[in-house]
matplotlib code that plots the C-alpha trace (Angstrom):
import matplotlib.pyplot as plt

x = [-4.0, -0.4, 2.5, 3.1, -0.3, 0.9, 4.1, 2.5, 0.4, 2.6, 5.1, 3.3, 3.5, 6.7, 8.6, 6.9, 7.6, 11.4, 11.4, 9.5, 12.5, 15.3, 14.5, 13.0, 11.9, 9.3, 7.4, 7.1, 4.5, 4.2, 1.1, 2.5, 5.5, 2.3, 0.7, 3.7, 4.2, 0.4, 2.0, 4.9, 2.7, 0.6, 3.5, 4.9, 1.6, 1.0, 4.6, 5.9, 2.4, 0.8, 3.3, 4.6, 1.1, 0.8, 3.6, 3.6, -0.3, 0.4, -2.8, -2.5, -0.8, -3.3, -6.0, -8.3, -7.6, -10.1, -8.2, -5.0, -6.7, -9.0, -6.1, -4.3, -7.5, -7.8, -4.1, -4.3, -7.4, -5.5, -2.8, -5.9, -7.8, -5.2, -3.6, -7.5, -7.2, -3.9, -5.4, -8.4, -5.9, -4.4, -7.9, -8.4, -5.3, -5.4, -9.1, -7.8, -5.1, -7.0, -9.2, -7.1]
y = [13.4, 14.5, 13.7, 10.0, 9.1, 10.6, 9.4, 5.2, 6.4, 7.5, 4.8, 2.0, 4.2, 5.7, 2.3, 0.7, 3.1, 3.1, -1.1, -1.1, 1.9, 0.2, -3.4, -2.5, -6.0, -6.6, -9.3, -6.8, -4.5, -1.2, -3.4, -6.2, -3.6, -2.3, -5.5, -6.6, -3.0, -3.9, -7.0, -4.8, -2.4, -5.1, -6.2, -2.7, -1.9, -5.3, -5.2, -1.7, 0.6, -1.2, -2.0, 1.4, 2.6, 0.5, 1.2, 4.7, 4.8, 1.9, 0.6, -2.7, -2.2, -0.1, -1.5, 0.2, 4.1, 4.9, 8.1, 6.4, 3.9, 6.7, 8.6, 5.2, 4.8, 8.0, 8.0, 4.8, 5.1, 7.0, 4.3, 1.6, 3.3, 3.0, -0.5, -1.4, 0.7, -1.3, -4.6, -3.5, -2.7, -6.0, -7.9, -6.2, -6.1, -9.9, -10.2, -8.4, -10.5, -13.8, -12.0, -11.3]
z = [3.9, 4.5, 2.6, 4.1, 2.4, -0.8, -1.3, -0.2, -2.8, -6.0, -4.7, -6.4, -9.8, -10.0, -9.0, -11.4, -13.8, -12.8, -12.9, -17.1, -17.4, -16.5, -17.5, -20.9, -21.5, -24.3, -22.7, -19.6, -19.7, -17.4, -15.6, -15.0, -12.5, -10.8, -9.9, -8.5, -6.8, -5.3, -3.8, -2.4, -1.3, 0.6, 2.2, 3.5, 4.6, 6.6, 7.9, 8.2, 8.5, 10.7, 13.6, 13.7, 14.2, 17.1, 18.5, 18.2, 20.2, 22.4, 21.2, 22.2, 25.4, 26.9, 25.3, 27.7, 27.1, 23.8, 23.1, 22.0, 19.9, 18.7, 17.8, 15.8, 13.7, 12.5, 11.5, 10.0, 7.7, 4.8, 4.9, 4.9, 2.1, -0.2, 0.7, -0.4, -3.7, -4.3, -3.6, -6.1, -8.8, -7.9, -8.6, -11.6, -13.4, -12.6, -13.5, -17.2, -17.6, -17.9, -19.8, -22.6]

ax = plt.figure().add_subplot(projection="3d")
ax.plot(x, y, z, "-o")
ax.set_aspect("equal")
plt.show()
């Protein structure tokens, strides 16, 4: 993991933390800024991540050299790992809400 992967990481967190900071609202609790950080950070992952990925490999253009899509997985399996750890905080924070 390199720094990128870190920071899409904490991002989630420490925006959240800045949004329950600044709006200091009592009906909104510090989870209910992450699960709406998991929704962000679904979207920058789906539309930000992932094209740059391709375009930086030329995956799909030269869909027939391994090497360069080799090269785009392995670079992109961090960023996937933890879009699927914010979509599982997503679930659950959702999954506790109704609970309660």
């Amino acid at each position: 993991m390199n720094i990128n992967h870190i920071l899409y990481l904490v991002f989630l967190f420490a925006v959240s933390l800045i949004c329950h900071k600044l709006f200091n609202t009592p009906i909104a609790d510090f989870w209910l800024f992450v699960w709406l950080g998991c929704i962000a950070s679904l979207f920058i992952f789906v539309k930000l991540i992932l094209p740059t990925q391709e375009r930086k490999y030329n995956a799909i253009k030269d869909i027939d050299i391994e090497s360069a899509f080799r090269d785009k997985m392995k670079e992109q399996k961090p960023y996937s790992y933890i879009a699927g750890f914010h979509m599982l905080l997503f679930i659950g924070i959702t999954i506790v809400y109704f609970i309660n």
